[in-house]
Biotite code that builds the C-alpha atoms (Angstrom):
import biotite.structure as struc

atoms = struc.array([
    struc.Atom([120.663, -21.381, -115.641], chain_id="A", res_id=1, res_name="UNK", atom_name="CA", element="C"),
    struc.Atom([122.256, -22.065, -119.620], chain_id="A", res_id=2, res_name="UNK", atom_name="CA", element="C"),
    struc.Atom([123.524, -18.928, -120.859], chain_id="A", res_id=3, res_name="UNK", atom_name="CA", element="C"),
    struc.Atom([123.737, -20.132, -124.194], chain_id="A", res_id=4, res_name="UNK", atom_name="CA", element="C"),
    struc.Atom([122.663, -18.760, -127.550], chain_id="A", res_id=5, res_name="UNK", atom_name="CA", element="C"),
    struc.Atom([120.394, -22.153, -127.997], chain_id="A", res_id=6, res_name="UNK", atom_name="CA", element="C"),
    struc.Atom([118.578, -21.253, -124.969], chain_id="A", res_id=7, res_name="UNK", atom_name="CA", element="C"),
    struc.Atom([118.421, -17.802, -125.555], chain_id="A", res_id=8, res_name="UNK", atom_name="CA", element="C"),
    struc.Atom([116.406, -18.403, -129.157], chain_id="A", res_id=9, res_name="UNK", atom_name="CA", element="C"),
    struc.Atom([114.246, -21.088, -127.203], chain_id="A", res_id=10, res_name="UNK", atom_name="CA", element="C"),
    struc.Atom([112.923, -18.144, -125.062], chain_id="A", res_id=11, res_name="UNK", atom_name="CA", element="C"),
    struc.Atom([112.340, -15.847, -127.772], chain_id="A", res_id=12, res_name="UNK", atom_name="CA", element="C"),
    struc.Atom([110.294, -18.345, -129.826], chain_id="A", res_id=13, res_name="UNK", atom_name="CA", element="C"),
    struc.Atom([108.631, -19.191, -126.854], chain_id="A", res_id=14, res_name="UNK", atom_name="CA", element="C"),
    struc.Atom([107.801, -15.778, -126.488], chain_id="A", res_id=15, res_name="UNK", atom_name="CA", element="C"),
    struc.Atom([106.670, -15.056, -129.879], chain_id="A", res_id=16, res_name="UNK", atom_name="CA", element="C"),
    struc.Atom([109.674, -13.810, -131.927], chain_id="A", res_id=17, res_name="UNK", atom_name="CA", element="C"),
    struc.Atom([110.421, -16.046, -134.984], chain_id="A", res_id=18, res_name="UNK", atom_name="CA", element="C"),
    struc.Atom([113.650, -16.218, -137.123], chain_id="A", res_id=19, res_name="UNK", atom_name="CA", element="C"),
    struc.Atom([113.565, -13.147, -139.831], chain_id="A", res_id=20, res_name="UNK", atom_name="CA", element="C"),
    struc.Atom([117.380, -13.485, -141.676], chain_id="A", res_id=21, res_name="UNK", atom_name="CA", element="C"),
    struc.Atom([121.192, -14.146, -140.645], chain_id="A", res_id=22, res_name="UNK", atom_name="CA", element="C"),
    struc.Atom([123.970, -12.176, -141.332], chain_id="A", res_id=23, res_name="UNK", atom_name="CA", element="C"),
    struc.Atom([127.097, -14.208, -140.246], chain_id="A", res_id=24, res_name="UNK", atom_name="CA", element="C"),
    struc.Atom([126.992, -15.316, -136.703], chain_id="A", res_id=25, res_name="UNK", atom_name="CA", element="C"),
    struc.Atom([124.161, -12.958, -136.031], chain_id="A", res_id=26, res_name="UNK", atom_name="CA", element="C"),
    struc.Atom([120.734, -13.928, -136.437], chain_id="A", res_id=27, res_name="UNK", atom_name="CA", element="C"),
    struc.Atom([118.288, -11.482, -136.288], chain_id="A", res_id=28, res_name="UNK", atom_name="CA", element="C"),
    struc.Atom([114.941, -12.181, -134.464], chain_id="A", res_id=29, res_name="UNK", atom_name="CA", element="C"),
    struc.Atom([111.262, -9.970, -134.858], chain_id="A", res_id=30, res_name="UNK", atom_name="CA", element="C"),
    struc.Atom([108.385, -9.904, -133.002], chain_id="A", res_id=31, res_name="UNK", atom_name="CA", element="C"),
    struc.Atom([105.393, -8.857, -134.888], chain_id="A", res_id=32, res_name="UNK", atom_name="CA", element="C"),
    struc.Atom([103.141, -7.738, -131.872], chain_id="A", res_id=33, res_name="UNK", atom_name="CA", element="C"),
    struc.Atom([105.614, -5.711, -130.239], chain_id="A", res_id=34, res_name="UNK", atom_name="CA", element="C"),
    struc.Atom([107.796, -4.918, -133.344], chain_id="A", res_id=35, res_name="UNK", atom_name="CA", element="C"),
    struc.Atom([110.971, -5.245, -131.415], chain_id="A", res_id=36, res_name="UNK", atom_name="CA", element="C"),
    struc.Atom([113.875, -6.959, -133.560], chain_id="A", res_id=37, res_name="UNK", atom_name="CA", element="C"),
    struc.Atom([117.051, -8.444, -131.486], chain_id="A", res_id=38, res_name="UNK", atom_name="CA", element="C"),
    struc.Atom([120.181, -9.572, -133.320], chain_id="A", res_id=39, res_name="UNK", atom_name="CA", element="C"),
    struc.Atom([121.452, -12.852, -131.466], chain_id="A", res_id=40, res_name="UNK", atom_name="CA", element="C"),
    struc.Atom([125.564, -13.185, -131.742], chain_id="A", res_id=41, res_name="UNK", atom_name="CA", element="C"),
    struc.Atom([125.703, -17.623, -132.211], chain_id="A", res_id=42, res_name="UNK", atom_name="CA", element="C"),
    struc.Atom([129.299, -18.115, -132.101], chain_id="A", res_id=43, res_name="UNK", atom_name="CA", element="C"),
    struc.Atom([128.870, -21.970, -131.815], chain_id="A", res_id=44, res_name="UNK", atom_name="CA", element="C"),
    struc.Atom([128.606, -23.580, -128.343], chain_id="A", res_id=45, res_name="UNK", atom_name="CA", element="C"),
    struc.Atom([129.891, -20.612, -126.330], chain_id="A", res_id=46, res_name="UNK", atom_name="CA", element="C"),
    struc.Atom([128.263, -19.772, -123.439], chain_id="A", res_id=47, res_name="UNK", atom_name="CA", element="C"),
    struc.Atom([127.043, -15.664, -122.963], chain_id="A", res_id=48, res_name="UNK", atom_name="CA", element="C"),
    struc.Atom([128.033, -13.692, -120.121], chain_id="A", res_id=49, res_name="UNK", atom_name="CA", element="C"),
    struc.Atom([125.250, -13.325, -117.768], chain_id="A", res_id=50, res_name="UNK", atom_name="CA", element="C"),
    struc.Atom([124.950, -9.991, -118.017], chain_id="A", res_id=51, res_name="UNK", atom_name="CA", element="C"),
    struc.Atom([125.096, -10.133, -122.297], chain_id="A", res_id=52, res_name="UNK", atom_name="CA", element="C"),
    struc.Atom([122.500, -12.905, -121.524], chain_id="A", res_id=53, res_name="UNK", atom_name="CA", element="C"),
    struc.Atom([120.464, -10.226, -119.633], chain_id="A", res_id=54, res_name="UNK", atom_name="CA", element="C"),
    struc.Atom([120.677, -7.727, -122.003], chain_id="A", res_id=55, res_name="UNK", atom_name="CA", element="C"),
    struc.Atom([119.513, -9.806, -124.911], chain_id="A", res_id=56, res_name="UNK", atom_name="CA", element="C"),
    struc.Atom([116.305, -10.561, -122.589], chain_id="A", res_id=57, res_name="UNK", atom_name="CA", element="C"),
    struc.Atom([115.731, -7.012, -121.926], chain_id="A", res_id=58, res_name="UNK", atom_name="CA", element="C"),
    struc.Atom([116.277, -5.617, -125.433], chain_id="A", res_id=59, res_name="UNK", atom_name="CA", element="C"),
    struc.Atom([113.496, -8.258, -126.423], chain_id="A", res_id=60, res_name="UNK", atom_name="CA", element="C"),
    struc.Atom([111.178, -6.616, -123.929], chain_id="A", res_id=61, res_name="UNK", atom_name="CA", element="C"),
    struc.Atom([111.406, -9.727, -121.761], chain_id="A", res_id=62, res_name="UNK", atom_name="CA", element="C"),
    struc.Atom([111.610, -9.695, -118.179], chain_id="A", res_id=63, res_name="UNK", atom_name="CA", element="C"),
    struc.Atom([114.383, -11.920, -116.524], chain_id="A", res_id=64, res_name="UNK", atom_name="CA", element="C"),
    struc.Atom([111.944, -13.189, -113.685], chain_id="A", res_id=65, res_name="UNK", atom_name="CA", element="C"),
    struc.Atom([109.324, -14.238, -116.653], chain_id="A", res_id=66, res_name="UNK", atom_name="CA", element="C"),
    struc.Atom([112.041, -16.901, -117.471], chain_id="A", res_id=67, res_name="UNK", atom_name="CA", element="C"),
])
């Protein structure tokens, strides 16, 4: 599995969130449906820890075994 903040935004796209504003490094992220908003850290090509990765997923409302 990529833990990266590339593959983390393909999964919320995928999953309906689209790309609201950045602040810095941190780009926030809103779904209209759900109205849930997640601010993604993208601090160039690092990798997340799997359990940031995780917790990205879950504040989005996404379930890690729907990945």
């Amino acid at each position: 599995m990529n833990y990266s903040a590339k593959n983390l935004i393909k999964i919320l796209l995928q999953k309906g969130f689209y790309f609201k504003r950045a602040n810095g490094s941190h780009h926030l992220y809103f779904n209209a449906t759900t109205g849930k908003t997640v601010i993604i850290p993208v601090h160039g090509n690092k990798d997340y820890s799997k359990g940031l990765f995780f917790s990205l997923l879950k504040q989005a409302g996404i379930d890690k075994n729907e990945i």
